[in-house]
N, C-alpha and C positions, 0 to 999 in steps of 0.2 A: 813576691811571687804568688800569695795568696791571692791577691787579688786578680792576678792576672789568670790564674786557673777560676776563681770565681767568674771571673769577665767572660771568660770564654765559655764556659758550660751556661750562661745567659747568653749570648748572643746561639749557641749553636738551638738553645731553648724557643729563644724566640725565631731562628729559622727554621726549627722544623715545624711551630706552630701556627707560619704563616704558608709555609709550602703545601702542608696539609689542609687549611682555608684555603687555599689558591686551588689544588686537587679537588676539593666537593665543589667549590663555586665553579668550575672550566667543566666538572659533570654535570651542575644543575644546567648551566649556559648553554651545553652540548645536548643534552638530554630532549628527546623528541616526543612527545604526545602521543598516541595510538590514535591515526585518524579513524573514525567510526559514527554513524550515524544511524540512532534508532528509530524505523521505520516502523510505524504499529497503526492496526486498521482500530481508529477511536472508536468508531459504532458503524450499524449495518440497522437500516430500519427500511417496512417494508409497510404502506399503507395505501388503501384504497381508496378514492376521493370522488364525488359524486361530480365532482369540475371534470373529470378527466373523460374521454370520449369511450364510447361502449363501440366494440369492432363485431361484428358480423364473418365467421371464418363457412366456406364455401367448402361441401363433400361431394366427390362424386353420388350419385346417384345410381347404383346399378342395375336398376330395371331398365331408365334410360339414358345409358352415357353419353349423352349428349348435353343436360341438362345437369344444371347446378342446383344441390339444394341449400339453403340458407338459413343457417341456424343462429338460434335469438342469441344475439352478443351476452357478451359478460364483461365486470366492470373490470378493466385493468388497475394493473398496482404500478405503484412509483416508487421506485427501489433510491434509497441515498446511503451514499456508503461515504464515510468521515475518514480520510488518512491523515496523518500527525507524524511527525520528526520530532525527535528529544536528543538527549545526548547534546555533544559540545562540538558536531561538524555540521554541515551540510550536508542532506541527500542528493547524488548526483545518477541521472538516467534510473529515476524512479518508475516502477512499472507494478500494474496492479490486475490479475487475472478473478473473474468473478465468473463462478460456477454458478447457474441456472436451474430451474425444478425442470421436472421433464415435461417436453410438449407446451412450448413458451415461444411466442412469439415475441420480440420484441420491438415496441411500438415506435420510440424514439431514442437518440443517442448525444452522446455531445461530440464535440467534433473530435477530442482526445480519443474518440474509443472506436475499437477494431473487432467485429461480429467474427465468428470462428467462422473459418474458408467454406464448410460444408453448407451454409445457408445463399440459398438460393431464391429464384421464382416460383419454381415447385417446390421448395424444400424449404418453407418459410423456419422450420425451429431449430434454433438454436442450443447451442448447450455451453457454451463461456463466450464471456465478451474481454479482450485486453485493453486496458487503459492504460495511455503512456500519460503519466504524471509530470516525468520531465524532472526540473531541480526543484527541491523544499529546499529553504533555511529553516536553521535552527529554530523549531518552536512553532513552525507553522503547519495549519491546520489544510489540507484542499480538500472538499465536499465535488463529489461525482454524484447526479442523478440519472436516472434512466426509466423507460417504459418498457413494462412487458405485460402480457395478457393472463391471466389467471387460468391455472395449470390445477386441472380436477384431481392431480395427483399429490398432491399439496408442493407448497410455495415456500421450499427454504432455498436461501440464496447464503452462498459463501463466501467469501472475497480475503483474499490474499497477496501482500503487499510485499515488495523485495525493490532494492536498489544498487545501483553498484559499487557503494557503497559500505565497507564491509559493516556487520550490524551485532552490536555485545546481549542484543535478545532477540531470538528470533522466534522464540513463543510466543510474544505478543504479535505475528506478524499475519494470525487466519484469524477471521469471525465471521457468525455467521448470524441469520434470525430468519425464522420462520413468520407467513402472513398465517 
């Protein structure tokens, strides 16, 4: 009879130590990841380059408006703004808004990026540009450049990256630099 009470308090031993292996293993199997993808602006650089074209910007005249006066160009800057994904998802319907110095015309664009509504023929300045990014994978880097004209008020440009994505820092997601 002894054994037979031994016997059984082992088999119930070893069924509740496999029922409770079988409970964590059916949690880790079941258990879901936190999708997230960290979106973060790498660098913001802003340099003037003797290659790039000097523009000529056109004042009224008010003695006589009729006539355009033409003031000696200045060298434009060429702004590249670096964005990066980290984290263990995909960034999906990435989008990147870059705030501008005041009184900036800008000179060229890539074909991702969208000048704020307010610029126009008579209203050449701008004040943010959006860039749709689109998807990053995991780990990858996409580099945006752009032209704008040198703004006598000084030349900090800002840029800020979001995806839809949801994102575990979103501190790293503005920077900025000054020409």
């Amino acid at each position: 009879m002894k054994n037979n009470s031994r016997s059984s308090r082992f088999t119930r031993f070893i069924i509740t130590g496999i029922s409770i292996f079988l409970i964590i293993s059916a949690n880790h199997l079941f258990a879901q990841a936190r999708w997230q993808a960290d979106v973060s602006i790498a660098s913001v650089s802003i340099v003037s380059s003797p290659n790039l074209k000097k523009t000529s910007r056109g004042t009224d005249n008010f003695n006589k408006p009729q006539e355009k006066v033409v003031q000696t160009g200045e060298e434009n800057l060429k702004c590249s703004i670096t964005i990066h994904n980290e984290n263990d998802d995909d960034a999906w319907g990435t989008m990147m808004v870059v705030v501008l110095p005041v009184e900036v015309t800008v000179i060229s664009l890539p074909a991702n990026a969208t000048m704020d509504k307010s610029v126009t023929a008579t209203q050449p300045v701008a004040g943010h540009i959006i860039f749709n990014i689109g998807h990053m994978t995991v780990g990858q880097n996409v580099t945006v450049e752009f032209t704008m004209t040198k703004s006598k008020y000084g030349n900090k440009v800002g840029a800020y990256a979001y995806s839809d994505s949801p994102d575990p820092n979103p501190a790293n997601n503005y920077k900025d630099a000054v020409y």
